[in-house]
N, C-alpha and C positions, 0 to 999 in steps of 0.2 A: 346599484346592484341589480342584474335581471332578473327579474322573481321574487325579488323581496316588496310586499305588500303591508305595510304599517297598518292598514283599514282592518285586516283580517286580525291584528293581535288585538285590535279595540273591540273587534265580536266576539273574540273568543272570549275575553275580560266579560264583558256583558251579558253572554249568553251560561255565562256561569254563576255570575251572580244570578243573573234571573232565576235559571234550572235550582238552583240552592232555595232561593224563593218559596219558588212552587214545593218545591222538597218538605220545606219545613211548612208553608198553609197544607199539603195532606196530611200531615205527621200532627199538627194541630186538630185539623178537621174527624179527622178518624181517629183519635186517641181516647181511650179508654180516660175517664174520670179518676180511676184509682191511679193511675201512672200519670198524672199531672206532679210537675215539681218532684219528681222523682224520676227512677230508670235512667240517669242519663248518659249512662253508656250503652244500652240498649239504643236508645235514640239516636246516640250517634253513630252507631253503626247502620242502623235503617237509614238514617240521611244519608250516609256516606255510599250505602249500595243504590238507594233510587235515585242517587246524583251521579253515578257513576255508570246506571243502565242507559238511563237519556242522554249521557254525555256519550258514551258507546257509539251507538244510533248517531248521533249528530257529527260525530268526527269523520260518516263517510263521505257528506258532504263539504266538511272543511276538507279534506284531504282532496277532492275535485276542485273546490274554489284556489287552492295552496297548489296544484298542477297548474290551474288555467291564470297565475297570475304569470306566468312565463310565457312570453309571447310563442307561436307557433315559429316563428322564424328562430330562433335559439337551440342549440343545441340545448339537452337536456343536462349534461357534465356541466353546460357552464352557466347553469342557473343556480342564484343563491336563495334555497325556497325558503320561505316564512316559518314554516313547520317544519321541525324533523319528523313528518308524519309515519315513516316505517317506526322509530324510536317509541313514539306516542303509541302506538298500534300493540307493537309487543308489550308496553310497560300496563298499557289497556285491558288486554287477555290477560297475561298474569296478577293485576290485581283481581280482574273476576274470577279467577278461581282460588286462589287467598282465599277468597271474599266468601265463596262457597261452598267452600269444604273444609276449610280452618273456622274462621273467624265468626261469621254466621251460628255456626253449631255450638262453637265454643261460648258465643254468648248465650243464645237459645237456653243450653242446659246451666249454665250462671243465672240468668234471669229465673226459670222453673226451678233450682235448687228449693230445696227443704228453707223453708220463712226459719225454722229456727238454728238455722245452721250459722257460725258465725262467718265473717267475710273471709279468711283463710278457708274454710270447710269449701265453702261455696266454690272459690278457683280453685280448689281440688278435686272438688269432684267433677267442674265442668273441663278440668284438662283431662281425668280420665276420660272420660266419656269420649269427648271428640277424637282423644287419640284415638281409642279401639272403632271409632269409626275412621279415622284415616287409614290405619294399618287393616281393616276389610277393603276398601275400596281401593288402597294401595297393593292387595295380595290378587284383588279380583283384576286390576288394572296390570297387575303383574304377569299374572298367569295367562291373560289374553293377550298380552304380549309379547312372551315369548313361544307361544303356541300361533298365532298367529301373525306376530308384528311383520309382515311384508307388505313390499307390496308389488305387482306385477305387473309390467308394462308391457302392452302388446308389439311388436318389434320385428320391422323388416328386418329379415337378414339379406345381405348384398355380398356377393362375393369379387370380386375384382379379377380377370386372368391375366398373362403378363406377356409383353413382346421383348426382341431385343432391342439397346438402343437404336440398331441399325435402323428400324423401323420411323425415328426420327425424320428420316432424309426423303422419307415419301407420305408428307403428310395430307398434301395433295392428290395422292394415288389410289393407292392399295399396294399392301402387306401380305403376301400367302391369298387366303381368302377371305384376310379380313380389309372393311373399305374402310380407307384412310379418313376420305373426308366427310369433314364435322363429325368426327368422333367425340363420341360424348363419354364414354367407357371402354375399355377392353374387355370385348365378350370371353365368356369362359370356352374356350375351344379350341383344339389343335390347326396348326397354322396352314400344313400340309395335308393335312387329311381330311377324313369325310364327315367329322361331327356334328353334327349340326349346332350352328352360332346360338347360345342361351344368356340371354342379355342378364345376367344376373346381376350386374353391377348398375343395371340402370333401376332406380324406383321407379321412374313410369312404365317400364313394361309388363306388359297384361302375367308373365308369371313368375310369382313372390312366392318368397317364401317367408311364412309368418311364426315365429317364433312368442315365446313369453319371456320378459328377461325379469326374474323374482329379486328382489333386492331387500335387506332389512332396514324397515323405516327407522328414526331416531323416536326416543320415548317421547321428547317432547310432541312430535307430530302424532304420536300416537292417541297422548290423552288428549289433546286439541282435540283429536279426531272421536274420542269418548268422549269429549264433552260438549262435543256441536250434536252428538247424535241426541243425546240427553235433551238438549236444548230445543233442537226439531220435533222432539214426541210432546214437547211441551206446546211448540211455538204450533203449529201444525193442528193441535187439539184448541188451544185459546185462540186461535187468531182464526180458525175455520169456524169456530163459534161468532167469534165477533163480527166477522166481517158485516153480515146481513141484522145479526140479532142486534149488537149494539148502534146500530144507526137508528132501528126500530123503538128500542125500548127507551133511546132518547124522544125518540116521537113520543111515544106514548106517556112518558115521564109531562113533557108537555103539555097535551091533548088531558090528561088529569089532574093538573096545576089547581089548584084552592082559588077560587074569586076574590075572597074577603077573610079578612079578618072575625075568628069567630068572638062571639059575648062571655063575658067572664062566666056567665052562667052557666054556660055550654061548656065552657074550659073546668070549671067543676065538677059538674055530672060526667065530662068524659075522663078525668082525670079519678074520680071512685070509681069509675068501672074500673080501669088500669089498677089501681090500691087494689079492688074484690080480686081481680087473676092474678095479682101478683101474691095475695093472700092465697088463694085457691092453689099457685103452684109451691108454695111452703107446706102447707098440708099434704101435698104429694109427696114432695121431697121427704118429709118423713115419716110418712107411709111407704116410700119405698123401703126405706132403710130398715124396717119389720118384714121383707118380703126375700122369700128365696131367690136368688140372682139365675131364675135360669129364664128360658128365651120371652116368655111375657115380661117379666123383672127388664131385660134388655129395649123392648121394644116399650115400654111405658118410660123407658130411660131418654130413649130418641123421642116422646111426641113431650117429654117434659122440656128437652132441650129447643123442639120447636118452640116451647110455648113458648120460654123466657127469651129467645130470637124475637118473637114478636110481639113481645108483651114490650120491650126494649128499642122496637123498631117506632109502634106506633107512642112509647113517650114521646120518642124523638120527633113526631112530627107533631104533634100534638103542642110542643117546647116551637115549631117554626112558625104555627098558622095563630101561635097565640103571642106573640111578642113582647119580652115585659120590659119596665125600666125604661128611664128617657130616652133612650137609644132606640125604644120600639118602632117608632115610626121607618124610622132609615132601616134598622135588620128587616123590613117587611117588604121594602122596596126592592134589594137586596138577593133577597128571597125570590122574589117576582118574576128580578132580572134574572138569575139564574135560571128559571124557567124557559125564558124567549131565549137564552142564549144557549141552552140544551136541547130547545126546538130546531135553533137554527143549525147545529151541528149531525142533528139528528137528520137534517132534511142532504146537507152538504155529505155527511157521510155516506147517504146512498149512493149519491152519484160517485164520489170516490172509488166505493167499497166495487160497486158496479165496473169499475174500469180497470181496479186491480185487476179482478176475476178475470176481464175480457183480456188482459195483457199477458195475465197468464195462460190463457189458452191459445193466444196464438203468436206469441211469443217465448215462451217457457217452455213449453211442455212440447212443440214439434221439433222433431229430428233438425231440422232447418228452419229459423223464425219464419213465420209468414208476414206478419208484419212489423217493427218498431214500436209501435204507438206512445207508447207515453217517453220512449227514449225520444221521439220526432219531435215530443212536444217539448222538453227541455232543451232540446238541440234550437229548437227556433224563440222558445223564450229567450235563453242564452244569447242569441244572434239580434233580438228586440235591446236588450240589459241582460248584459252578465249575472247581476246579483238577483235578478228575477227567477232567472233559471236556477239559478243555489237553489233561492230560498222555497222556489216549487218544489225542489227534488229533496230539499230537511222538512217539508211537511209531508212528502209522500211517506218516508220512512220514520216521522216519528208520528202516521197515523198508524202505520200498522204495529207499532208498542203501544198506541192508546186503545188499539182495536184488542190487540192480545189480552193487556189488562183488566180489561173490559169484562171480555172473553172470562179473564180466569176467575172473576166475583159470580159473572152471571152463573155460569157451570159450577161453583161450587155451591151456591147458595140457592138457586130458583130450580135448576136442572135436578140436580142432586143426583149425576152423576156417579162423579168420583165425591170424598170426605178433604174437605180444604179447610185450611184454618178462614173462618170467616171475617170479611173486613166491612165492617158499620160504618157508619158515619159516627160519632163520636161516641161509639160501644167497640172499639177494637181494643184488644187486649196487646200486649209488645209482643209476645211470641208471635200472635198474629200477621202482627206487621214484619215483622223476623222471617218467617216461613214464606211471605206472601213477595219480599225484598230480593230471596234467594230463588224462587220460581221466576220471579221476572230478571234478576241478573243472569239466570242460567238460560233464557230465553235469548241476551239480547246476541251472543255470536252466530247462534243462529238465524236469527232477523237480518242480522250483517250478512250473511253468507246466501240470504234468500236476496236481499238487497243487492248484492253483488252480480247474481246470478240475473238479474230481472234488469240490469241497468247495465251489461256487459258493452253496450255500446254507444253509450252518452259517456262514461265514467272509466272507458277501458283502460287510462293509463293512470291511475290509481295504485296510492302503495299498497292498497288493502290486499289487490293481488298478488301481490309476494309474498305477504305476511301468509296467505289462507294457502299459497300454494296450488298444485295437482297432485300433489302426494295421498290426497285424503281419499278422492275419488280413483284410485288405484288398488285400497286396501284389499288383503283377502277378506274376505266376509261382510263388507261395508261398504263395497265398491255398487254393487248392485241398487243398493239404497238409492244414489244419485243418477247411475246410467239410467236406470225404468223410472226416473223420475216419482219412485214412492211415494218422495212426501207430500209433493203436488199435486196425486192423485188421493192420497189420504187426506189432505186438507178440504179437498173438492169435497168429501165423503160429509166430510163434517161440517162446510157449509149446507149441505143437503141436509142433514140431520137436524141444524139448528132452525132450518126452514120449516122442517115439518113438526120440532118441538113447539116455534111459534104461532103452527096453524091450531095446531092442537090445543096448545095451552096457554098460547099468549095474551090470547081473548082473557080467561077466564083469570086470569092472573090481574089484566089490564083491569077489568071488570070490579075486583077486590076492591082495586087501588083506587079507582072512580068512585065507590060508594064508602071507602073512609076519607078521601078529601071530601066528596059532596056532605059528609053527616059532620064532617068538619067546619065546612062554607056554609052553613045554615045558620043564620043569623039571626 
């Protein structure tokens, strides 16, 4: 069969199990102490949203490798492809927004329910809840839709004039005054008189007429088209962050790395300090609760919730540079390797991070590309090995979901931007991880739709472009977003911003971090 590819269903088997992998060591590594052996439906719905956001992401490059296993000489009808990838595509989208605006929220407030509610109370109250947010975001999605829902396509109008068929018999000639030969159109114009010939029926001549043709979109393209914008204000704020920041603060994560193992003695003393603030933020806590709740009461509320972030933060490391139980030896190694292999990503990511930018500016963002670049360079991997070229072009797009993610820890947590549910290393609570599941599934269409956009000519026969359409880039009041290229110009903003948040405070931040590992490595 032409086009069927047996290799490609053995990857997708593997790359699934793996991605599940990975799914369940974050959901380990970041999970809250109290949610061990409990929550687990909570858990499986976070596994099933961050297996589902990298599986997003990766399906743009099976869906090129599942085109290109069809030879070029083949008609496209008469290949039998590997993937139903349009199938896959639509089934794709529609479970991330499931995922998003059902099922997400529905657990969320199941999970936060009242501890003493019993298990009926508890999916009662969290089916209200989500409903009354479906039925807003289904009234608001309603009313922009029929207030808006078109969309408007710019449109020659051509008009045709008409001879008789006598005209037939002199096709080599002339007609009245119109010339027969290589006629490409019948101008608008009288045959015998003096009007002057107005090619209206031909598109190449210099005068059109340009009409709008308004037509009403279908709802489905609509909320696609609400919920890619969503996804852009997200993807466009974390990934303009990430880009520069998180390849840095993998440096510097490195560049602060602990020498040694510190002496149980040191593991004591630094271990009663931690007991004294963790003591000292109990005293607050109930001294707050004696105090009138107005804006002091608020703001002793925020540096209480720093403290226990960091009272919480430096257990945790305190629990890595001191290693206990026969296993210590090897978790310390472990630990070590994680370092150089955080450095090494940290050093790789610049150069990456460095080439999207340049790709985007003079690929992206001009009226007419200036150059290919990174489409030239999977074109000539591809042309070296096929599967080289894939797997260049599933790292390029699933670095910019590790950069987003990245993005969305550092800005919630170091920046303090915007208020994000915070994500620990093994101090994440489930809503947490819930909230933080839903921002990056609602990121990744977006990513897909920047990906598409940036790879329009390595990847052009792609089902992804049927699926995403030209409908969206049409819209009234939406359309503008993608023609001035906003969000690429917004994203640029926010790499600029994250550049001078790290000149400004990257140091003094790095700086912290150097003098609790070095008071750590003192042996």
């Amino acid at each position: 069969m032409a086009g069927f590819n047996w290799f490609l269903i053995i990857i997708v088997v593997v790359l699934s199990v793996v991605i599940l992998g990975a799914c369940i060591y974050i959901m380990i590594e970041y999970q809250h102490p109290d949610d061990r052996n409990q929550a687990w439906f909570p858990k499986a719905v976070v596994l099933l949203s961050f297996w589902l956001a990298i599986a997003l992401v990766l399906m743009f490059p099976l869906d090129v490798a599942n085109k290109a296993a069809c030879s070029s000489g083949i008609s496209p009808s008469a290949c039998t492809y590997t993937m139903p990838m349009r199938l896959l595509w639509q089934a794709g989208f529609i479970a991330d927004l499931v995922l998003v605006f059902a099922i997400i929220p529905f657990t969320l407030f199941f999970y936060e329910a009242d501890s003493d509610f019993s298990l009926f109370q508890k999916i009662k109250s969290a089916v209200i809840w989500t409903l009354i947010c479906m039925i807003f975001i289904g009234l608001l999605v309603g009313i922009l839709y029929a207030l808006v829902g078109f969309v408007v396509y710019p449109t020659q109008r051509l008009q045709s004039g008409t001879l008789p068929l006598e005209a037939l018999g002199n096709l080599n000639g002339s007609y009245g005054v119109v010339n027969m030969t290589n006629l490409v159109c019948i101008p608008v114009a009288t045959i015998n008189g003096t009007k002057p010939l107005i090619r209206q029926c031909d598109a190449t001549a210099p005068v059109q007429d340009i009409t709008n043709w308004r037509l009403r979109c279908s709802i489905v393209v609509y909320i696609m088209a609400i919920q890619s914008i969503l996804g852009w204000i997200l993807f466009l704020v974390f990934a303009g962050v990430g880009f520069l920041a998180a390849p840095i603060d993998w440096i510097q994560q490195f560049l602060g790395r602990p020498t040694s193992v510190i002496s149980k003695s040191e593991y004591i003393r630094r271990a009663r300090i931690i007991a004294q603030r963790a003591k000292a933020v109990v005293d607050m806590t109930a001294s707050l609760k004696r105090q009138d709740k107005d804006r002091k009461w608020r703001s002793n509320v925020k540096r209480l919730e720093r403290e226990v972030l960091q009272i919480e933060e430096d257990e945790y490391q305190l629990e890595r540079v001191f290693p206990q139980g026969e296993d210590g030896d090897v978790r310390w190694v472990l630990f070590m390797l994680g370092f150089f292999v955080t450095g090494f990503f940290g050093v790789a990511g610049i150069v990456i991070s460095l080439a999207w930018l340049v790709h985007i500016a003079v690929y992206m963002l001009p009226p007419l590309p200036i150059y290919p670049m990174l489409n030239n360079l999977l074109i000539v991997l591809d042309n070296a090995f096929s599967l080289l070229g894939v797997a260049a072009f599933a790292g390029l797009c699933l670095y910019l979901m590790i950069i987003a993610i990245k993005g969305n820890f550092m800005l919630g947590l170091n920046f303090v931007v915007v208020k994000l549910y915070p994500m620990r290393p093994g101090a994440t609570m489930m809503s947490s991880l819930l909230v933080n599941s839903a921002v990056i599934l609602l990121m990744a269409p977006a990513l897909l739709q920047f990906a598409s956009q940036a790879f329009a000519a390595y990847a052009s026969n792609a089902d992804i472009y049927d699926v995403f359409g030209n409908q969206v880039s049409y819209l009234i009041g939406i359309s503008w977003l993608y023609n001035k290229n906003f969000f690429l110009y917004a994203m640029y903003a926010f790499v600029g911003l994250s550049i001078i948040i790290m000149v400004f405070r990257g140091k003094q931040t790095w700086g912290r971090k150097r003098d609790k590992f070095e008071a750590y490595a003192s042996s």
